[in-house]
C-alpha positions as a LaTeX table, in Angstrom:
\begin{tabular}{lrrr}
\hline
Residue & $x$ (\AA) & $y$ (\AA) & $z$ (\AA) \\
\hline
Unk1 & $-28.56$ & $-10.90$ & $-15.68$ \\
Unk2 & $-30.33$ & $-14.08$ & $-15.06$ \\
Unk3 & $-32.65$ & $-14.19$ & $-11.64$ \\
Unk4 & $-31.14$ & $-16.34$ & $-8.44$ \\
Unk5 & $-32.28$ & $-19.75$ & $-8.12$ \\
Unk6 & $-33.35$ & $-18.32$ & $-4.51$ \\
Unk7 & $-35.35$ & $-15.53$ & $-6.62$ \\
Unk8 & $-36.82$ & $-17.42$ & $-9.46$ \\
Unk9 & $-38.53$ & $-19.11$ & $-6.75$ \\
Unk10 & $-40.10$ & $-16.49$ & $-5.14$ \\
Unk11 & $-41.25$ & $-14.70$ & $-8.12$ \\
Unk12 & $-42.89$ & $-18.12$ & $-9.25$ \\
Unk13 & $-44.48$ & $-18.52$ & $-5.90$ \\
Unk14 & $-45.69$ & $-15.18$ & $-5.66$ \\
Unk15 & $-47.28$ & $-15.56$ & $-9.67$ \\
Unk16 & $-49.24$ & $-18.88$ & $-8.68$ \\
Unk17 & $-50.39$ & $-17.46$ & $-5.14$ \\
Unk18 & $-51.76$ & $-14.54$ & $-7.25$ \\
Unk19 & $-53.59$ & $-17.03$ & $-9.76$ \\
Unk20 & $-54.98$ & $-18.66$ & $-6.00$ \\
Unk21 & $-56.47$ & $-15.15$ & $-4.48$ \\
Unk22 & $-58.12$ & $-14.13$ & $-7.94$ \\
Unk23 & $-59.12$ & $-17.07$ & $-9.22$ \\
Unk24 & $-59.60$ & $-19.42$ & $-6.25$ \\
Unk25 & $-59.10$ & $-22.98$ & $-6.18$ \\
Unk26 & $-57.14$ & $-24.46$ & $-8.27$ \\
Unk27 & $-55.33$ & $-27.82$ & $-9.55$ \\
Unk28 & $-51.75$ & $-28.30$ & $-9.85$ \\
Unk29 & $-52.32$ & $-28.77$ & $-13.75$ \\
Unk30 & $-54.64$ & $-25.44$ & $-13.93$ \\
Unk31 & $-51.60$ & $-23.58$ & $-12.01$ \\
Unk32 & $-49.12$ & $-25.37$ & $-15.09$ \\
Unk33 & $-51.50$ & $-23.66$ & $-17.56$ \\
Unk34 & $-51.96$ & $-20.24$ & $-15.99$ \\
Unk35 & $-48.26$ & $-19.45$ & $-15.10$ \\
Unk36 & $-46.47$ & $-21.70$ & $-18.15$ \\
Unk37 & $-44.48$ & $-23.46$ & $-16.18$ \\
Unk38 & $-42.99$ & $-26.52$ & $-15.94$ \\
Unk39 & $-45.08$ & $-29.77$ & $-14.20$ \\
Unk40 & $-42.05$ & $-30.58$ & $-11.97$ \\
Unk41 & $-41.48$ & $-26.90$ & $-10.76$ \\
Unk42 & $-45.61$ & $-26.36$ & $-10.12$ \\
Unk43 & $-45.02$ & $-29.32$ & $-7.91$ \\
Unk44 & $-41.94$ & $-27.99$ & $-6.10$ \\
Unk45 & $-43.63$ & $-24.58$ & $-5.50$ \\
Unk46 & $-47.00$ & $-26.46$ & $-4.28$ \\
Unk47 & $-45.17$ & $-28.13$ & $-1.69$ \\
Unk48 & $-43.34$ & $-25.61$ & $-0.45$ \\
Unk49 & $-46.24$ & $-23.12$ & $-0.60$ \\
Unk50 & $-48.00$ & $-25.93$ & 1.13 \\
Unk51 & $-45.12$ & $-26.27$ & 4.38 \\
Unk52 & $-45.38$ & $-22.45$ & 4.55 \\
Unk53 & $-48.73$ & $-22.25$ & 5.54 \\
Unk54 & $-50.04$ & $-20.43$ & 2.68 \\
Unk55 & $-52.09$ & $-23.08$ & 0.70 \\
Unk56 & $-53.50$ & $-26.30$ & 1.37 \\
Unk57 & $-55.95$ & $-28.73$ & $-0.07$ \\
Unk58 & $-59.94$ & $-27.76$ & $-0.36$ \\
Unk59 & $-60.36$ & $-30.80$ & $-2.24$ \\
Unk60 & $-60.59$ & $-32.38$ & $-5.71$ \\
Unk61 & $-61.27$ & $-31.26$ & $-9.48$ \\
Unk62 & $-63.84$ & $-34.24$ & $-10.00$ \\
Unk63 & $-64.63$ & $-37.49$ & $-9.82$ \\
Unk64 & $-63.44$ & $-38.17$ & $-13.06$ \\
Unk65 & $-59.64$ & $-37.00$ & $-12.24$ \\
Unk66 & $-56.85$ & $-39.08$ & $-10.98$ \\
Unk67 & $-53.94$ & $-38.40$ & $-8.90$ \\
Unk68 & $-51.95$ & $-35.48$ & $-7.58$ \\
Unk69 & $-53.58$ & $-32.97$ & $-10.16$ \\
Unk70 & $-57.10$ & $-33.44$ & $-9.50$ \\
Unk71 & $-56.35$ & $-31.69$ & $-5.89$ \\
Unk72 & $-57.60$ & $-28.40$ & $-5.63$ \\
Unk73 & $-55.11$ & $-26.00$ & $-3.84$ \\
Unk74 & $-56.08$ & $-23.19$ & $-2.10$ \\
Unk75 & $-54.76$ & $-20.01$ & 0.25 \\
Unk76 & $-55.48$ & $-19.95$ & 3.76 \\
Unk77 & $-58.10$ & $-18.02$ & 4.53 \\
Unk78 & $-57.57$ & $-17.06$ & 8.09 \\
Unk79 & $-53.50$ & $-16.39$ & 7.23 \\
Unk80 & $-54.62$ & $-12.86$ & 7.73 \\
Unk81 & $-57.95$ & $-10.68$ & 8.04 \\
Unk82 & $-58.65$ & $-7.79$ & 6.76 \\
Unk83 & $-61.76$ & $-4.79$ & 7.53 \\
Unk84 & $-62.76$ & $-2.32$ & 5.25 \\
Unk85 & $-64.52$ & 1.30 & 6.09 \\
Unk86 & $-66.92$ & 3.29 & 4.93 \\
Unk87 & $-66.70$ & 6.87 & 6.35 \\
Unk88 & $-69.75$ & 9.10 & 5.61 \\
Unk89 & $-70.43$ & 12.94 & 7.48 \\
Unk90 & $-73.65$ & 11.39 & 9.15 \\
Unk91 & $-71.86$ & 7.55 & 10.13 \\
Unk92 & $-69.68$ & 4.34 & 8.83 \\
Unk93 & $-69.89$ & 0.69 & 7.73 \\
Unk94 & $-67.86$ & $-1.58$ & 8.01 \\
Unk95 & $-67.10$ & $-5.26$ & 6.58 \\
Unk96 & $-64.28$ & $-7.51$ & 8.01 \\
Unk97 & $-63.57$ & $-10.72$ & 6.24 \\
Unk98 & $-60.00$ & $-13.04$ & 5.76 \\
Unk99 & $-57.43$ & $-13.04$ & 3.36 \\
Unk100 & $-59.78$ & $-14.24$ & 0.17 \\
Unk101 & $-62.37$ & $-11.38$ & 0.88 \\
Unk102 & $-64.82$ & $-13.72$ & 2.34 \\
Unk103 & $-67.35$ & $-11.86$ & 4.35 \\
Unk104 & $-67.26$ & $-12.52$ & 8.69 \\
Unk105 & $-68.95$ & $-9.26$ & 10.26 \\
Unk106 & $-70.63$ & $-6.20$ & 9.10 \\
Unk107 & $-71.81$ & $-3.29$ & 11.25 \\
Unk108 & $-72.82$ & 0.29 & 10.72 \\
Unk109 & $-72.46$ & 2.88 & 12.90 \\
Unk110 & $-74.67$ & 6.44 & 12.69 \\
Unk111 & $-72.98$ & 9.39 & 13.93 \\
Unk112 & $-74.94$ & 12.62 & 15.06 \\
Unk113 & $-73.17$ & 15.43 & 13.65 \\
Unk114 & $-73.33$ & 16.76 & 17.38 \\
Unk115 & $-71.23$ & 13.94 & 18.58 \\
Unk116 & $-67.43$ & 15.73 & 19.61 \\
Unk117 & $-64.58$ & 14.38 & 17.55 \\
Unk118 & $-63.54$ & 12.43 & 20.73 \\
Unk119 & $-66.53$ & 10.72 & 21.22 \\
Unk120 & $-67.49$ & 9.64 & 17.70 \\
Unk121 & $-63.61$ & 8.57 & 17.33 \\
Unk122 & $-64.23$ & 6.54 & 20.42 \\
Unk123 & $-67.07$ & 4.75 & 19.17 \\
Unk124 & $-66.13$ & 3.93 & 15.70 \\
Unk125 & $-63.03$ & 2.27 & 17.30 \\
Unk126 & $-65.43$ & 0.25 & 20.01 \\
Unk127 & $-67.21$ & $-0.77$ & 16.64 \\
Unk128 & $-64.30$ & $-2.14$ & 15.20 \\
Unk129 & $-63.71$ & $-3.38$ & 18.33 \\
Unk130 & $-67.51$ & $-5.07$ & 19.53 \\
Unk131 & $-67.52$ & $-6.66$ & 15.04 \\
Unk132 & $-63.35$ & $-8.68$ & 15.88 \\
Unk133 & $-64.79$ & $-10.36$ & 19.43 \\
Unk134 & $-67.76$ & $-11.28$ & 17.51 \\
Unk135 & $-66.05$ & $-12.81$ & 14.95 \\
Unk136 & $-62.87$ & $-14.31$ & 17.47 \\
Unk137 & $-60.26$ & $-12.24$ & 15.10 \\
Unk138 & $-57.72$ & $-10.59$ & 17.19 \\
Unk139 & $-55.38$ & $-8.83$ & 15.15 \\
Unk140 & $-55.70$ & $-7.23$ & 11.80 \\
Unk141 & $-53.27$ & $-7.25$ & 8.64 \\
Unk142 & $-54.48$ & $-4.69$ & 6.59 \\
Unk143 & $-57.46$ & $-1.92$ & 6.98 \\
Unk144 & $-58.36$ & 0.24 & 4.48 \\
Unk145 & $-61.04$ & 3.55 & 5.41 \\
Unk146 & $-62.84$ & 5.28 & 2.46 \\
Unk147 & $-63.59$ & 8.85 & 3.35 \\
Unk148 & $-65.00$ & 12.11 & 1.47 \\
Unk149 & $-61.60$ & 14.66 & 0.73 \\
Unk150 & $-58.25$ & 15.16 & $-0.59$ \\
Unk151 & $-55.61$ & 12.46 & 0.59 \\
Unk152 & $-51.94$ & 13.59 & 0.15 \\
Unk153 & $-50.64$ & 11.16 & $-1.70$ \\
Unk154 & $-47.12$ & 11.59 & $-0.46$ \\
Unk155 & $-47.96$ & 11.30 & 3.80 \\
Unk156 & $-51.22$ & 9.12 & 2.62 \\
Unk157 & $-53.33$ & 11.18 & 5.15 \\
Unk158 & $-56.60$ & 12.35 & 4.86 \\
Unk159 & $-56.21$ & 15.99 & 4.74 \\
Unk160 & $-58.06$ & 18.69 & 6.51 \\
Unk161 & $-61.23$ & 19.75 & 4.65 \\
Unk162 & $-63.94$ & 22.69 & 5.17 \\
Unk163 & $-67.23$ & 20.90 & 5.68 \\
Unk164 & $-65.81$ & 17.40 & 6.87 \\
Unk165 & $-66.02$ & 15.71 & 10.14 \\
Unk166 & $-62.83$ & 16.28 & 12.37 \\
Unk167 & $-63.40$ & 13.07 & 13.60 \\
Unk168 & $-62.68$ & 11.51 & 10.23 \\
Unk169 & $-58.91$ & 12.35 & 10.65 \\
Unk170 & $-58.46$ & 11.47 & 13.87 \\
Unk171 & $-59.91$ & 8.16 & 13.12 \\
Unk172 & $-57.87$ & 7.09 & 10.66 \\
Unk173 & $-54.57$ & 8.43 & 13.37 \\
Unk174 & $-56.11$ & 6.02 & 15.96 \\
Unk175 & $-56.24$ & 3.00 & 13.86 \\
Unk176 & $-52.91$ & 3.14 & 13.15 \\
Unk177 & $-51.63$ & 0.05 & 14.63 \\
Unk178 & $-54.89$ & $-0.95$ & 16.31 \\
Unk179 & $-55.06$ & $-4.56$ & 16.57 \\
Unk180 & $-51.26$ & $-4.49$ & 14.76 \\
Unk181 & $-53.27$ & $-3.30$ & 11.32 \\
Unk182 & $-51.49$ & $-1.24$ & 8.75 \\
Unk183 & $-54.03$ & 1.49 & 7.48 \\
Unk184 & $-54.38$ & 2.89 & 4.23 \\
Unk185 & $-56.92$ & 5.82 & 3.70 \\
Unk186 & $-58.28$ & 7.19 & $-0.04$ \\
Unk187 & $-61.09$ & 9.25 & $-1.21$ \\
Unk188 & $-64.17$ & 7.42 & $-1.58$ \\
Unk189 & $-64.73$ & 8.07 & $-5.33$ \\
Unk190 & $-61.41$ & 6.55 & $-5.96$ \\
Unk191 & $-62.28$ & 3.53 & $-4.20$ \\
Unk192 & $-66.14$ & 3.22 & $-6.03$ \\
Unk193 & $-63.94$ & 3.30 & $-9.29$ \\
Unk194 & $-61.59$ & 0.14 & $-7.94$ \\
Unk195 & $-64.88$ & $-1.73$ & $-7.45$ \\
Unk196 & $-66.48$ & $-0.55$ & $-10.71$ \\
Unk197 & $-63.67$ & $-1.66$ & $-13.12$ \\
Unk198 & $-63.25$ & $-5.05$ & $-11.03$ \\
Unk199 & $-66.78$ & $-6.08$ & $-10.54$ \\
Unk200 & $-69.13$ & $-3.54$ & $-12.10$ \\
Unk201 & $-69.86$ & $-1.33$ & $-14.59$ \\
Unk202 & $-66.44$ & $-0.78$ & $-16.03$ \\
Unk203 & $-64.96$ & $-4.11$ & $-16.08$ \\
Unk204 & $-64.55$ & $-4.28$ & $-19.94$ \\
Unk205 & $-62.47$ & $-0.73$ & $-19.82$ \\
Unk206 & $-59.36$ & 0.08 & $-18.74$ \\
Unk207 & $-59.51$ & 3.36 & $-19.49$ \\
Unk208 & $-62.94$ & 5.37 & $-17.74$ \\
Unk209 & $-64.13$ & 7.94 & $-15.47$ \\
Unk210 & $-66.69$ & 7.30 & $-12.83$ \\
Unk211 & $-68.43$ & 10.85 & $-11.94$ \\
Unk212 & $-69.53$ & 10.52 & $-7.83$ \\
Unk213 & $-73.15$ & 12.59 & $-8.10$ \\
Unk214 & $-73.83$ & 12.67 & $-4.39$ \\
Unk215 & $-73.92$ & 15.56 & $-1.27$ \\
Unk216 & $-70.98$ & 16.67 & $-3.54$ \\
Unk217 & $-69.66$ & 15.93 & $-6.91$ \\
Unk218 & $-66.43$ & 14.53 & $-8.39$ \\
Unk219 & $-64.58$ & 12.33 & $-10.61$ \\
Unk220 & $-62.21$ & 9.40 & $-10.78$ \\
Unk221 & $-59.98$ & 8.81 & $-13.35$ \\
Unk222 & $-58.35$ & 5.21 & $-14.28$ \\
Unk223 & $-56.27$ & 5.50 & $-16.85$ \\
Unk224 & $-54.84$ & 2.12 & $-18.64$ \\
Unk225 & $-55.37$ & 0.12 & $-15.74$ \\
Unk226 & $-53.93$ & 2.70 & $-12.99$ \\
Unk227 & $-55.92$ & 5.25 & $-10.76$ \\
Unk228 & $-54.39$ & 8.12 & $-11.08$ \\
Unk229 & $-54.63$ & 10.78 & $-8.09$ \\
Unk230 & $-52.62$ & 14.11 & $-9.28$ \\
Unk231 & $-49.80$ & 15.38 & $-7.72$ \\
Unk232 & $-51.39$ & 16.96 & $-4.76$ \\
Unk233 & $-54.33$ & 14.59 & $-4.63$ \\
Unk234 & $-56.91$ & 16.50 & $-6.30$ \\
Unk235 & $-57.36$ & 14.81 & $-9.69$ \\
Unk236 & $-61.25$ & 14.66 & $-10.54$ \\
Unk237 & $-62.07$ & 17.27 & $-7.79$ \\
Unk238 & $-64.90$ & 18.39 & $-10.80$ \\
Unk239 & $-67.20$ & 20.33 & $-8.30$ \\
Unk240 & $-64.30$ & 23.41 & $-8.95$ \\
Unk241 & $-64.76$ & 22.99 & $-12.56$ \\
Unk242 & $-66.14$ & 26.22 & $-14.04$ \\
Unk243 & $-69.09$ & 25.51 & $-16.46$ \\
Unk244 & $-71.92$ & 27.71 & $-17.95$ \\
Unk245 & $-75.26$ & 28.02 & $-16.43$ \\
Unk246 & $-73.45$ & 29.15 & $-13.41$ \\
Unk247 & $-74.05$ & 32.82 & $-12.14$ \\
Unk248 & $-70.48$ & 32.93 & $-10.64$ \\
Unk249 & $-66.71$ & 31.72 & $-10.68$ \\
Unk250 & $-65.44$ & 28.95 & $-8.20$ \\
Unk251 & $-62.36$ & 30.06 & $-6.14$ \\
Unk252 & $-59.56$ & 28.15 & $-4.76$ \\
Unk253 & $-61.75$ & 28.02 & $-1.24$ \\
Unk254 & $-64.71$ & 27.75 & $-2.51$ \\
Unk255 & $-66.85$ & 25.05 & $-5.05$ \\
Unk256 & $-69.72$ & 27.89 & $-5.65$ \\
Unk257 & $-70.40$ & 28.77 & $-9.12$ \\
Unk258 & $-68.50$ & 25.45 & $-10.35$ \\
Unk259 & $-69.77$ & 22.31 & $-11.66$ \\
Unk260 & $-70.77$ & 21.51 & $-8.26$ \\
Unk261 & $-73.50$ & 24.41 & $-8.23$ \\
Unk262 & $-75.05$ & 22.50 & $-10.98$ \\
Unk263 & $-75.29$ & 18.65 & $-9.92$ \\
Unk264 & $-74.64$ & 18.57 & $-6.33$ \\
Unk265 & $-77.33$ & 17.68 & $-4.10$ \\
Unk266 & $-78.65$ & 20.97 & $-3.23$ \\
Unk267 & $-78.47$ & 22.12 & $-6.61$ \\
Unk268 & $-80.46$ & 19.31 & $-7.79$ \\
Unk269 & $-83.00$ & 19.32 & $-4.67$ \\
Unk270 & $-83.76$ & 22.84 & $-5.98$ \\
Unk271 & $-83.97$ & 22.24 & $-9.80$ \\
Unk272 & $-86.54$ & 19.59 & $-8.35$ \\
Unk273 & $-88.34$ & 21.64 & $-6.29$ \\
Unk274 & $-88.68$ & 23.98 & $-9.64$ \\
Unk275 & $-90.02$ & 21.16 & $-11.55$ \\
Unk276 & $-92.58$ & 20.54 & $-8.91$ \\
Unk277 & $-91.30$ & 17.29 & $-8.17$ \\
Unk278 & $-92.45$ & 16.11 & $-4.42$ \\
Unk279 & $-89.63$ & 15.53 & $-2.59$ \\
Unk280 & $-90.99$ & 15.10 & 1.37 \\
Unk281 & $-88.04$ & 13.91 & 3.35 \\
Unk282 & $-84.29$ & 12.37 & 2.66 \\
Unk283 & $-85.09$ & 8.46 & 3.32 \\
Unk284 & $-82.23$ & 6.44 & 4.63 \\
Unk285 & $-80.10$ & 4.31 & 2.57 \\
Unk286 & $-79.36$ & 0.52 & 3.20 \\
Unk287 & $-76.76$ & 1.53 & 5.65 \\
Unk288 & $-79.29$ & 4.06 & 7.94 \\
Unk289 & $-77.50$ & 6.81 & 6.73 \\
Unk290 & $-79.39$ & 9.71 & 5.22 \\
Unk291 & $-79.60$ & 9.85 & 1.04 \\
Unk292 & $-78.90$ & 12.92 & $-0.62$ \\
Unk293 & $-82.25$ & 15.08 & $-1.47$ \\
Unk294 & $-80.81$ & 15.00 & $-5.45$ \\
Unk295 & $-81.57$ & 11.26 & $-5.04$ \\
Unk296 & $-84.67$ & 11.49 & $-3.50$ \\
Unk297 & $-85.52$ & 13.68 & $-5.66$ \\
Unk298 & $-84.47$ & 11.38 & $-8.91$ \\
Unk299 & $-86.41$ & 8.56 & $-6.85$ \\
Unk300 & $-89.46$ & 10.72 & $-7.16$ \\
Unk301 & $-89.34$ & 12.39 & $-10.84$ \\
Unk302 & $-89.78$ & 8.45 & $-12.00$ \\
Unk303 & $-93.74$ & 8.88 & $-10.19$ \\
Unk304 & $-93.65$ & 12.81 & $-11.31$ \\
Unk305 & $-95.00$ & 12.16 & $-15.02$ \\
Unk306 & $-94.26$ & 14.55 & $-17.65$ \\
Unk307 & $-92.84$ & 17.36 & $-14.65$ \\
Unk308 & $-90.01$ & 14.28 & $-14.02$ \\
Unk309 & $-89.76$ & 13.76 & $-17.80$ \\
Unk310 & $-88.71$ & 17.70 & $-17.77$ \\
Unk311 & $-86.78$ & 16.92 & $-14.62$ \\
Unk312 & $-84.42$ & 14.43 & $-15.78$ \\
Unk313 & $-84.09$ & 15.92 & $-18.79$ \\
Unk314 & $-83.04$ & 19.18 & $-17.15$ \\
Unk315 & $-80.50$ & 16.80 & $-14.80$ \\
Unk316 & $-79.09$ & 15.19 & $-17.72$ \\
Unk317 & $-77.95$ & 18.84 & $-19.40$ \\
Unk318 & $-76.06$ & 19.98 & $-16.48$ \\
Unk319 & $-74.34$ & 16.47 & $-15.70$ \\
Unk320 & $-73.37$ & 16.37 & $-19.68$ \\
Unk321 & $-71.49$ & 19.29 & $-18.87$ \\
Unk322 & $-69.13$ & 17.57 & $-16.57$ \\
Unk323 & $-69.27$ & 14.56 & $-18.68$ \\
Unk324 & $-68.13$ & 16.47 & $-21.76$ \\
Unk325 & $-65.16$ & 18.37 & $-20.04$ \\
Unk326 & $-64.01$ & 15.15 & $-18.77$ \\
Unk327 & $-63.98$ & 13.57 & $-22.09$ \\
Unk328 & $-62.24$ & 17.04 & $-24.22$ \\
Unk329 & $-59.33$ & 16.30 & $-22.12$ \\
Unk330 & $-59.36$ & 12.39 & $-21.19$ \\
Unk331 & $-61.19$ & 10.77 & $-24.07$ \\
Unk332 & $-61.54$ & 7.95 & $-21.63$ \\
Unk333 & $-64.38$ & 6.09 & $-23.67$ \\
Unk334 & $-66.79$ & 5.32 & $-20.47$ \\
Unk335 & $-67.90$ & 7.21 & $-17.82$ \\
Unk336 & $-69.72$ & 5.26 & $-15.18$ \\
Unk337 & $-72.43$ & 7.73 & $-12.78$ \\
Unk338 & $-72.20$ & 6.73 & $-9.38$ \\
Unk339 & $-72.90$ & 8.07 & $-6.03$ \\
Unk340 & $-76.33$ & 8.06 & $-4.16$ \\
Unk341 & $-77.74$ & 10.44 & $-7.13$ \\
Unk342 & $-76.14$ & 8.43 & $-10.10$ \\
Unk343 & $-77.14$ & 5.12 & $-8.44$ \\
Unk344 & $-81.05$ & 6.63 & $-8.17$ \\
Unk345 & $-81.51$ & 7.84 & $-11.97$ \\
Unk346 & $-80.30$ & 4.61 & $-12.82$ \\
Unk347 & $-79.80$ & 3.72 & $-16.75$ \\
Unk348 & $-82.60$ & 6.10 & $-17.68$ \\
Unk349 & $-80.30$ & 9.23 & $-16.76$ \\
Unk350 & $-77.41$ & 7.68 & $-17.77$ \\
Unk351 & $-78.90$ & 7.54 & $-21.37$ \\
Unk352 & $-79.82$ & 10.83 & $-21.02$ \\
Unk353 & $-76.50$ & 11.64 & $-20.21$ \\
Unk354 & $-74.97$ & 9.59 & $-23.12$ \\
Unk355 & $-77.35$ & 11.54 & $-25.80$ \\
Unk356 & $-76.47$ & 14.75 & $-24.79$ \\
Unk357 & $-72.92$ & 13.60 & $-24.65$ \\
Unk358 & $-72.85$ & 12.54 & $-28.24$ \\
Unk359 & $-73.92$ & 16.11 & $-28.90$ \\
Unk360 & $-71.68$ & 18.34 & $-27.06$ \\
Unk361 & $-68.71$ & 15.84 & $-27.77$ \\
Unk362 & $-66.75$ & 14.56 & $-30.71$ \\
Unk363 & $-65.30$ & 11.44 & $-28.81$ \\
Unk364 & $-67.52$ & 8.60 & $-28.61$ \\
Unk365 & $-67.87$ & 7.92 & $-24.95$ \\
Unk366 & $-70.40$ & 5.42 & $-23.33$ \\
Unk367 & $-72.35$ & 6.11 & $-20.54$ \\
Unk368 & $-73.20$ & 3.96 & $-17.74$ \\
Unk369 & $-75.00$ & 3.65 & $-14.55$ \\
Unk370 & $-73.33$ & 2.67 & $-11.53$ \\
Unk371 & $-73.59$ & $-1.60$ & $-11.27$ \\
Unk372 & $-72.50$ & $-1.52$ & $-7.78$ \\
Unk373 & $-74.42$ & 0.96 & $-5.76$ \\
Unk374 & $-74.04$ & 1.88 & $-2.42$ \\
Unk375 & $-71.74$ & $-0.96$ & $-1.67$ \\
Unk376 & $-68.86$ & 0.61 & $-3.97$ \\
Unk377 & $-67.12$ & 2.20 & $-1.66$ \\
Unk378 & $-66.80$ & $-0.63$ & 0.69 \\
Unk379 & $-65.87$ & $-3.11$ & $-1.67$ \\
Unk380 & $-63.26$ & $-1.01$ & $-3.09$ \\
Unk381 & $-61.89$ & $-0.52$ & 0.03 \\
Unk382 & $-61.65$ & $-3.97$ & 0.85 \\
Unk383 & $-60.05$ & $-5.00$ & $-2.56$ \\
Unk384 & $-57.10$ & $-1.99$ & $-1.84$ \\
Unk385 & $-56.28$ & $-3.42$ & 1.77 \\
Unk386 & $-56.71$ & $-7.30$ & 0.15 \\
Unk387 & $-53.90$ & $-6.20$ & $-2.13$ \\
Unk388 & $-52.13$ & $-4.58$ & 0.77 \\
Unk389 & $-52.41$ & $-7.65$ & 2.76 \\
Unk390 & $-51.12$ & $-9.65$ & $-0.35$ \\
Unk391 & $-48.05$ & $-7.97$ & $-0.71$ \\
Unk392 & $-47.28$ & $-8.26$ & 3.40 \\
Unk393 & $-48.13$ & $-11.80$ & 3.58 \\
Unk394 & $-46.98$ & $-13.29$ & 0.12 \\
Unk395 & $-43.10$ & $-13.74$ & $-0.75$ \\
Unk396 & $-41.24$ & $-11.30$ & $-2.25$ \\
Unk397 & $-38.14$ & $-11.04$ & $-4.10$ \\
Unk398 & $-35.36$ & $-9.20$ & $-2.59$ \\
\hline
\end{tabular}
């Protein structure tokens, strides 16, 4: 059954005001191009996207252009704004920019792990708070927090966890409608891998893993395209994974013995520590929150001479483990190494990784270092509550 008049509209609206948010700017002729249709209906849809408030000229193609066409169209920016979190055990940041993405405020917020849930809930929200006057934005469309755990994909909540914050939860309960925002919440690996495949290290795969080496460990899987969470949440929680080299078993409570016991932080600290590599004090990271020891640790093999050499090379066994169960069962081509101890051994672990891969594994699978750093988390976060926003503010077809 063909579409409405009424609904072949919105649906071409909707395509060319995607086109505007990932592409930006663009002329009435580009628009023809990218969504194939007609010149008469490009110019119907511009003008009535234009009388709705949602684009409007940012100005011209080049001097050398002529007429309607060499106007660049673009969205309006402030039609909605958007902030993005952060959430760490030890603090937050937090970015909040308009509709396009574009940067207005940052802030960062340490939180002593002293600090009552009340009081640390209290003055995240103040943050939030202090970073909108600053900027003049008084209400928010779409917020999205990144946070360590299990989120239950069916209530979207971040669920209780052993080891975490309480205040974490209780945040993400009073931000619900703050400022008239919708909030979204997911697990912080998750939202690294949105930002790797769109801007980093994995935008050539649609398929790939990203393994989060960090205080803990764990895994993200995107497969063709999609992120895919598991029924209850838990897909890529690789820290249970049992592995050899282990002395014990993980359990359904506890991580111990798993592959976590291998490449988490302390494990690594102490493999360090073994090595003889010098590992004073946890620095803090660009956001004043405190790096794992595994990554100070990496930081300091690179100085440690041949004891690093033995280091990394020692690292790079027991992450290959992970890597290689992931890839038995996903064959997802690339796995990117991210978190605070991926980001620190850089693309000399990550080859180190890859060789030992190619050993233990059949399936050809690249290995990569993380391209985005620290900031993955954030920026994934504020690409999942742009596309929120998008689908609040832009038509859609009823």
């Amino acid at each position: 059954m063909p579409a409405s008049p009424r609904t072949a509209r919105v649906i071409n609206d909707r395509l060319a005001l995607d086109h505007l948010l990932r592409e930006g700017p663009l002329t009435a002729a580009r628009l023809k191009e990218l969504t194939g249709l007609s010149r008469p209906t490009v110019a119907d849809l511009v003008d009535r996207l234009t009388g709705a408030g949602l684009i409007r000229i940012v100005g011209e193609s080049g001097a050398d252009r002529r007429g309607p066409n060499a106007r660049l169209y673009g969205l309006v920016a402030e039609r909605a704004h958007l902030a993005a979190l952060d959430v760490r055990t030890s603090g937050l940041a937090l970015v909040v920019t308009d509709l396009l993405g574009t940067p207005l405020a940052e802030a960062r917020l340490p939180i002593d792990g002293a600090l009552g849930t009340v009081p640390a809930v209290e003055r995240a929200v103040s943050l939030l708070d202090a970073t909108l006057a600053e900027v003049g934005v008084d209400e928010l469309q779409s917020v999205c927090v990144g946070a360590p755990g299990l989120v239950d994909p069916a209530t979207g909540e971040l669920r209780d966890s052993t080891g975490l914050p309480g205040w974490h939860r209780r945040l993400v309960r009073a931000l619900q409608g703050h400022r008239s925002a919708r909030v979204l919440v997911e697990n912080e690996t998750n939202l690294a891998a949105v930002a790797e495949r769109r801007h980093g290290a994995a935008q050539d795969h649609d398929t790939f893993v990203l393994l989060w080496l960090g205080h803990g460990v764990g895994a993200a899987v995107v497969l063709d395209g999609t992120l895919r969470r598991g029924t209850g949440g838990g897909a890529g929680e690789i820290g249970f994974l049992p592995v050899p080299l282990t002395s014990s078993l993980p359990s359904a409570t506890d991580c111990g013995g798993g592959f976590h016991s291998l490449a988490g932080a302390a494990a690594v600290h102490e493999l360090a520590r073994r090595h003889g590599i010098p590992v004073t004090r946890a620095r803090d990271d660009a956001d004043g929150r405190e790096e794992p020891a595994s990554a100070t640790a990496v930081r300091a093999a690179f100085e440690a001479g041949t004891a690093g050499e033995l280091f990394l090379d020692e690292l790079a066994d027991r992450v290959a483990l992970g890597a290689a169960a992931v890839a038995a069962v996903l064959d997802p081509g690339c796995v990117v190494l991210a978190g605070e101890t991926g980001e620190a051994g850089g693309e000399a672990l990550a080859a180190r990784v890859g060789k030992r891969l190619a050993a233990l594994s059949p399936l050809r699978t690249d290995v990569r270092p993380t391209r985005l750093g620290g900031t993955a988390v954030l920026t994934g976060a504020l690409l999942t509550a742009q596309e929120d926003a998008r689908d609040a503010v832009f038509p859609a077809a009823s």
